[in-house]
C-alpha positions in Angstrom: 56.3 44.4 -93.8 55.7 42.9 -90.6 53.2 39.7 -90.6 50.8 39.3 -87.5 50.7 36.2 -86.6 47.0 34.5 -86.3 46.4 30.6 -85.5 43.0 31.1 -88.1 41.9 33.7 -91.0 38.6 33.5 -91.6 37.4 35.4 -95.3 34.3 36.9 -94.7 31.8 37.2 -92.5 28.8 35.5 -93.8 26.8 32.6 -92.0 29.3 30.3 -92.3 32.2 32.6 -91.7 31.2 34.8 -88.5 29.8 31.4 -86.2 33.2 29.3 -87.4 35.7 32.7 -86.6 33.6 32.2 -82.7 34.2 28.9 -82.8 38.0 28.9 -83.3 38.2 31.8 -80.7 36.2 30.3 -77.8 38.5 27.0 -78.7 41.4 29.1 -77.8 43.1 29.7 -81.3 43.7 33.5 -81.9 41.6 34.4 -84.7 41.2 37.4 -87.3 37.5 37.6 -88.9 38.1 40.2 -92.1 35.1 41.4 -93.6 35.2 43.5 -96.8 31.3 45.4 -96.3 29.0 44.2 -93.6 28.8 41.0 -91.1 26.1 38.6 -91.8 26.8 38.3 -95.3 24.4 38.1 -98.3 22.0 36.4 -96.3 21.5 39.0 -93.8 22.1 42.1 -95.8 20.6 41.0 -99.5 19.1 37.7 -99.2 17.0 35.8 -96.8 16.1 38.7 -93.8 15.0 41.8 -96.1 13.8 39.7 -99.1 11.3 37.1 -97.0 10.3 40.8 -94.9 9.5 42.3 -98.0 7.6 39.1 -98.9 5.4 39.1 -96.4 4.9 42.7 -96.9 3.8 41.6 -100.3 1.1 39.1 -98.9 -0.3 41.7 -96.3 -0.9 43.8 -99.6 -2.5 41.2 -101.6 -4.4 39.7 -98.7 -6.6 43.3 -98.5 -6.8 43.6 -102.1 -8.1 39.8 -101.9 -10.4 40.9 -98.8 -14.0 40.6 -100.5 -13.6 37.3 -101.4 -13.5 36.7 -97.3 -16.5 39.0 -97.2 -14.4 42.0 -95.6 -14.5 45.3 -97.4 -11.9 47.6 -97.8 -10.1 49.9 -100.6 -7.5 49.1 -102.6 -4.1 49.1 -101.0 -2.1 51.8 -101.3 2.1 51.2 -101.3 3.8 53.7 -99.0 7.6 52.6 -100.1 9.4 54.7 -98.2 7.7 53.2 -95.2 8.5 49.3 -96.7 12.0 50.2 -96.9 12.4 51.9 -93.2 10.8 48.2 -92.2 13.1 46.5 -94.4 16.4 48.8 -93.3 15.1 48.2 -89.6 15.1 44.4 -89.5 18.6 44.2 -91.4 20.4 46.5 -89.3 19.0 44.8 -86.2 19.9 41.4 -87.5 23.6 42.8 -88.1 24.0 45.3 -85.8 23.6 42.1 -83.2 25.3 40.1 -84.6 28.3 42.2 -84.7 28.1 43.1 -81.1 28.2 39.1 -80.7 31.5 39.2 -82.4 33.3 41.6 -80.6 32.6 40.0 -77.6 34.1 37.2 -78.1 37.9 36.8 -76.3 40.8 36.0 -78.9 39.0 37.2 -82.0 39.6 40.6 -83.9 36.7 41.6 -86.5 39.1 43.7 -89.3 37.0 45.7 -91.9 38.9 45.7 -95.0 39.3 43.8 -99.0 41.7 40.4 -98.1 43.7 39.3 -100.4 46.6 36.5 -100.4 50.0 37.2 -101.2 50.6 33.6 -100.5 49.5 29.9 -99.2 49.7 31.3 -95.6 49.2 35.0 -95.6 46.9 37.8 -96.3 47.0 41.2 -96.6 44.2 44.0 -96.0 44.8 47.2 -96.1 48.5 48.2 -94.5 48.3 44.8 -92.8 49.5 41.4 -93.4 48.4 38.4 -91.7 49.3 34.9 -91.5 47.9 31.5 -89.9 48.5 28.2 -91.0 44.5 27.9 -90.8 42.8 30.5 -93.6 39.5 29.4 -94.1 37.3 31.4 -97.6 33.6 32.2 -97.0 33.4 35.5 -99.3 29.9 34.2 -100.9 28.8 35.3 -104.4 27.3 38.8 -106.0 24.5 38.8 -109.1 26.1 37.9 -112.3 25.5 40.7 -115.3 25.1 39.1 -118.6 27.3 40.6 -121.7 23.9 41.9 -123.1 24.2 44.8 -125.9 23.5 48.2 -123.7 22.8 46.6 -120.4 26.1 48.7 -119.1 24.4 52.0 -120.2 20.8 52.0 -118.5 19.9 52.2 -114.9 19.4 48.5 -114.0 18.8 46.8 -111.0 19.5 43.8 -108.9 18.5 41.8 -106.3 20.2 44.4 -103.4 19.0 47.8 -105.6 15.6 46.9 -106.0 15.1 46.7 -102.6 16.3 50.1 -101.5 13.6 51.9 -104.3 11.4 54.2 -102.6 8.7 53.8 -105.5 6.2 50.9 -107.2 7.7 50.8 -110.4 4.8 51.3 -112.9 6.2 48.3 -115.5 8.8 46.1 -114.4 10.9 43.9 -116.4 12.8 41.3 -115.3 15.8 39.1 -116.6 15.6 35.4 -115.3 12.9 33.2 -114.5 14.7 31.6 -111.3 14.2 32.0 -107.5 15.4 35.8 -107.1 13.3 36.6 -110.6 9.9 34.6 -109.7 10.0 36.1 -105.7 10.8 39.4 -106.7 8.1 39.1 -109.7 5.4 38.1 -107.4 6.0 40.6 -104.7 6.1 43.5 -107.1 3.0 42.3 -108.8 1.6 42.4 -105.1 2.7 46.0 -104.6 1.1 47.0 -107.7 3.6 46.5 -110.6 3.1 45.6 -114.2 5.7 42.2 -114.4 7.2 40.5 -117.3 9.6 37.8 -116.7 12.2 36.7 -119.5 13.3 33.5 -119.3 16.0 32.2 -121.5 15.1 28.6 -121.2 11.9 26.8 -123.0 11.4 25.1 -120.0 10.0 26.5 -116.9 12.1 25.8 -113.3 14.2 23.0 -115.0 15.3 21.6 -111.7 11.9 20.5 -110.2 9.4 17.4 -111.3 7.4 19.0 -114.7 4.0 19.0 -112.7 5.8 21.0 -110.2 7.0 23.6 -112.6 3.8 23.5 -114.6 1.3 24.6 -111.3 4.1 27.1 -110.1 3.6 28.6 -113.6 -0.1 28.9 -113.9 -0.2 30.0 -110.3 2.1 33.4 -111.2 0.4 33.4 -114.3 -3.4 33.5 -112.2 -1.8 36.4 -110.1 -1.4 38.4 -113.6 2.4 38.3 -113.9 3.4 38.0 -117.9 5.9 35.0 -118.0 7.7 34.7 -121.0 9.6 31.3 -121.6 12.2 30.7 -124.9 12.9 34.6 -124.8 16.6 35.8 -124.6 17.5 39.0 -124.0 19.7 40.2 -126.2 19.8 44.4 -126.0 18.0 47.3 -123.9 18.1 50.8 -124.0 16.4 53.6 -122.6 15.2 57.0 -123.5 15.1 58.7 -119.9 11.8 57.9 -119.4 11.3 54.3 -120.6 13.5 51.0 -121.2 13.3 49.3 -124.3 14.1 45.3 -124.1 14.5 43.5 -127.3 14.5 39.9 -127.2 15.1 36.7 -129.5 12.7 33.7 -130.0 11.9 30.4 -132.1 9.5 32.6 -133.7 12.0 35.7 -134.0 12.5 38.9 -132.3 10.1 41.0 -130.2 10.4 44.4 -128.5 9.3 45.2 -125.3 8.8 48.6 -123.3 9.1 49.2 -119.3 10.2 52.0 -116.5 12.8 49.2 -114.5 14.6 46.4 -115.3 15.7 43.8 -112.6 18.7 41.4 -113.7 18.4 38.2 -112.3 19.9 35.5 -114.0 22.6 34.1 -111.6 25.3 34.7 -109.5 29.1 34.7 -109.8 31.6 34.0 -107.1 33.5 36.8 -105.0 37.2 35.1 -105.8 38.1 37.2 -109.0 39.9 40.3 -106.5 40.9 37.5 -103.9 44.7 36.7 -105.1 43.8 32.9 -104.8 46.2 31.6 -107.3 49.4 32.9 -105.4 47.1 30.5 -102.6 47.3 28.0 -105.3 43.4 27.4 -104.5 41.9 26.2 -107.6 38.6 27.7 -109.1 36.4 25.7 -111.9 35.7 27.3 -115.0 32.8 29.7 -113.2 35.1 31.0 -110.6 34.1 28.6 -107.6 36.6 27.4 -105.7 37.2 23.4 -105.9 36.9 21.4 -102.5 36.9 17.4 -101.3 34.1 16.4 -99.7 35.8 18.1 -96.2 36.0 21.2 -97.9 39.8 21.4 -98.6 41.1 23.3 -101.2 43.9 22.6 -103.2 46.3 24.5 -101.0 47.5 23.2 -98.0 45.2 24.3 -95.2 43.1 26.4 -96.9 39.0 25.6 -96.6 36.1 26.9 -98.5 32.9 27.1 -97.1 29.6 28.4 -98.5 28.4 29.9 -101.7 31.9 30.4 -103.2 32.2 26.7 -102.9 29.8 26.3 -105.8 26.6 23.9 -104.8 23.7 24.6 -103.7 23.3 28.5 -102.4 21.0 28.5 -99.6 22.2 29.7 -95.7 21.6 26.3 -94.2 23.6 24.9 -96.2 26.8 27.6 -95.7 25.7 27.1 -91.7 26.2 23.6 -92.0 29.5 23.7 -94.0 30.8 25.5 -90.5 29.4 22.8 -88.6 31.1 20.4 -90.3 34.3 22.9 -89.9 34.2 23.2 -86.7 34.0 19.3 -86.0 37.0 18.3 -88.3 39.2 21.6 -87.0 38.3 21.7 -83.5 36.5 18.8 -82.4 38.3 16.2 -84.1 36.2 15.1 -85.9 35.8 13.3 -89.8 33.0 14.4 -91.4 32.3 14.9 -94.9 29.0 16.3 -96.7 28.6 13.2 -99.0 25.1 12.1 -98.9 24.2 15.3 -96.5 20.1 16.3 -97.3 19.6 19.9 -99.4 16.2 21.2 -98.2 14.9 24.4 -99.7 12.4 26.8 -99.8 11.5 29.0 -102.5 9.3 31.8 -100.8 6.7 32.6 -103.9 3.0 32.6 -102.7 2.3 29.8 -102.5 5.5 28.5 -100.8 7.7 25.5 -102.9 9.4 23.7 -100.3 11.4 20.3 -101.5 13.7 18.1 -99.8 15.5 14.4 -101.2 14.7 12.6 -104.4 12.5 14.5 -106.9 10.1 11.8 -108.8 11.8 13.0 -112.1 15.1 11.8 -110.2 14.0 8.7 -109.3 13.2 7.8 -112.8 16.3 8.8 -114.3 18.4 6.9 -111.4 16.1 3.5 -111.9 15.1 3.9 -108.2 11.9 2.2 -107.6 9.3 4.4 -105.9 5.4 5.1 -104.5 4.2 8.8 -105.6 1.6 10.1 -103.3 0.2 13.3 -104.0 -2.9 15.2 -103.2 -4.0 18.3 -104.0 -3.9 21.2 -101.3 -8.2 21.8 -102.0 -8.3 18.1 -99.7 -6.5 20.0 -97.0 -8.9 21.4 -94.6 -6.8 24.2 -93.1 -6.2 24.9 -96.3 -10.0 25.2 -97.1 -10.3 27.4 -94.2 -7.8 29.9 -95.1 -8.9 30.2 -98.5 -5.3 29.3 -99.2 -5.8 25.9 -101.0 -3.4 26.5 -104.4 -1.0 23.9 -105.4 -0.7 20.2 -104.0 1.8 17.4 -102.1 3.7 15.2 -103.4 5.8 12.6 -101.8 8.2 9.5 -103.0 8.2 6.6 -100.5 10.1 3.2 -101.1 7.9 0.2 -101.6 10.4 -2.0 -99.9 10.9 0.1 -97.1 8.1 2.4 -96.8 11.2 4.9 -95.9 10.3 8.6 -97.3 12.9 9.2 -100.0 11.7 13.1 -101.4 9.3 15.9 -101.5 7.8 18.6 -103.2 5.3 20.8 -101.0 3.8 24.0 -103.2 0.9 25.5 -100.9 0.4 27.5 -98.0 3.5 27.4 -95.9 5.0 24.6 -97.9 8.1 25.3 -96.2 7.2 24.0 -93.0 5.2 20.9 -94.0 8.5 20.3 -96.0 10.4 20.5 -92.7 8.3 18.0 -91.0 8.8 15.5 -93.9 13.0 16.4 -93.2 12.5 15.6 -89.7 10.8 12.1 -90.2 13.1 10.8 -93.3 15.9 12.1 -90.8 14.4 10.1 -87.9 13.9 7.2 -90.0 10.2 6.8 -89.6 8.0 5.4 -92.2 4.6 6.6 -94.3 2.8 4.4 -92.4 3.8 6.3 -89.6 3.0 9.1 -91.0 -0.5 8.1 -91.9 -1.5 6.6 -88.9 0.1 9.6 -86.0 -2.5 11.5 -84.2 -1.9 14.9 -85.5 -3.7 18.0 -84.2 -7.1 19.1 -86.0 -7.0 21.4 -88.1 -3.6 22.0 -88.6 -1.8 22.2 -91.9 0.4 19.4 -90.8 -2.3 17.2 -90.9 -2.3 16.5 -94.1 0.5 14.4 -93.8 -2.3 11.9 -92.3 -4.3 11.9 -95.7 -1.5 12.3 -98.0 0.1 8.8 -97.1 -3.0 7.0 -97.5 
């Protein structure tokens, strides 16, 4: 079979994959771009753009049912689902529709549809086609990992893309996993007007952030009536047409459970099992992900990973930046490595969790000496004013430096406040900076003003 001849491959066309394929084109380098379902990756198609639109759907729902307590009066809100999902479908396919025109723009690179797989170090196949470049770089992202639960392969579950495209308010909705996907869903299903139980295998609630953290997310969800059940694993379901039946273990022993859905969401697993990456000789750990130095080398020879596959922390920014860093060692020249790089991150439950550097629970267990500042949200005066004042602020500052080493944000648009303590620890300015700038009244940023007093 005849190879075609490429100068890069690039696997997937996620956001890492589709701006580093431009990138090698517009340096000159004749590229191939294969993508096995749709450009934009899971970010575009099942994560970030119709999850955060359904979110806010969710909020516009809860703020009229909420509507009395701003002295407004109105009915109940009524779900049209069909019309949520035309919204939803809309945004996606304008988000990849353009960027897929941006693509095929672009001189010297060829977007080819299709399932790659290696046949060796330097070449892929897909479809009747074989290709080869001595530059093959992998950004084929993850998919929802399905337990080995007794029964689970015989009833009509969902997952994070399914549940999106239902067309109905499920009436009682159970979900599997107490994480990110399972707490955002939870909420904004709650919001639309779902009964919601949440299993969550661990005893301890959102393990990776500070316990006061954890503990006001939980009563928060809890407060919005969702039923959050911690130390339960799931070990069968079943269904009898009309209902699912859940049967879970505990310390106290075994409980049964009834609802119409079920939504697994306990994790993902890496798209590298259908990828041919041992005739690469790309080594995967014991989970699948492929391995990579701090460049994002493989094992093999001029192979990179990039993005969710790579293991680490799953978020876009972070697969956006593993291109940028691409793109400067390939192309530019450059010698950059992510050692030490920051990992903010969002988690998009009402109110927002937005954290970025040391947690205080970190600190301690590293012997790093620290100030905690924290302040509830109910001292922020936007806050006040938008009736939005759940959760509080918490920062780490270093009492040598009075440098900003971490924070946690859970309130209104924690996100962003997050983002502005990013950009000062980036620009090297201090809490006393912080507490002393003239910052606009009343404005949620604001707060940083009181909070690093």
């Amino acid at each position: 079979m005849r190879k075609e001849a490429f100068d890069a491959i690039v696997i997937g066309a996620g956001q890492g994959g589709d701006p580093l394929a431009r990138a090698f084109a517009q340096s000159g380098k004749r590229t191939a771009l294969i993508e096995r379902a749709a450009v934009g990756g899971t970010c575009v198609n099942y994560g970030c753009t119709p999850t955060k639109t359904l979110v806010h759907i969710a909020k516009v729902a809860n703020t009229v049912r909420r509507s009395e307590e701003y002295g407004v009066h109105s009915s109940a809100p009524e779900m049209d689902m069909l019309k949520v999902r035309e919204l939803k479908r809309a945004i996606v396919a304008d988000f990849r529709d353009g960027t897929e025109a941006k693509i095929k723009k672009v001189a010297n690179l060829e977007l080819i549809y299709g399932h790659a797989r290696f046949t060796s170090p330097k070449t892929v196949t897909v479809g009747p086609r074989t290709l080869q470049a001595e530059t093959i770089c992998v950004n084929t992202g993850t998919r929802p990992l399905i337990p080995p639960v007794e029964g689970l392969d015989k009833v009509p579950y969902l997952d994070n893309a399914s549940i999106m495209e239902l067309d109905r308010v499920p009436d009682s909705l159970l979900i599997m996993g107490g994480g990110y996907i399972g707490l955002e869903f939870g909420q904004m299903y709650a919001r639309f007007g779902s009964r919601v139980t949440i299993f969550e295998h661990g005893t301890r609630f959102l393990p990776r952030e500070d316990r006061d953290v954890a503990d006001e997310v939980l009563k928060i969800l809890r407060e919005d009536g969702i039923d959050i059940r911690l130390g339960y694993n799931v070990k069968r379901v079943s269904h009898d047409g009309a209902r699912l039946h859940l049967g879970a273990e505990t310390a106290n022993g075994k409980e049964r459970f009834e609802g119409t859905d079920l939504l697994v969401a306990v994790g993902r697993r890496p798209n590298t099992d259908d990828l041919g990456i041992e005739l690469a000789g790309i080594e995967v750990d014991e989970h699948g992900y492929i391995k990579t130095d701090p460049k994002l080398k493989t094992t093999a020879p001029g192979i990179f990973a990039l993005g969710d596959v790579k293991g680490g922390p799953a978020f876009t920014h972070i697969s956006y930046d593993d291109f940028r860093l691409l793109k400067e060692n390939l192309i530019d020249g450059g010698d950059r490595k992510i050692t030490g790089r920051p990992i903010p991150y969002c988690m998009f439950t009402d109110p927002q969790l937005g954290r970025v550097g040391l947690s205080e629970e970190e600190a301690k267990k590293n012997g790093i000496d620290c100030k905690v500042c924290k302040m509830p949200m109910a001292n922020v005066a936007r806050a006040l004013e938008m009736n939005e004042s759940r959760g509080f602020i918490k920062a780490l500052v270093d009492p040598g430096t009075d440098k900003i080493l971490g924070a946690a944000v859970l309130g209104v648009e924690g996100g962003e406040v997050m983002s502005m303590i990013e950009l000062a620890m980036l620009g090297g300015l201090t809490a006393t900076d912080l507490r002393n700038g003239i910052l606009a009244h009343p404005t949620l940023s604001e707060l940083l003003n009181n909070l690093f007093m």
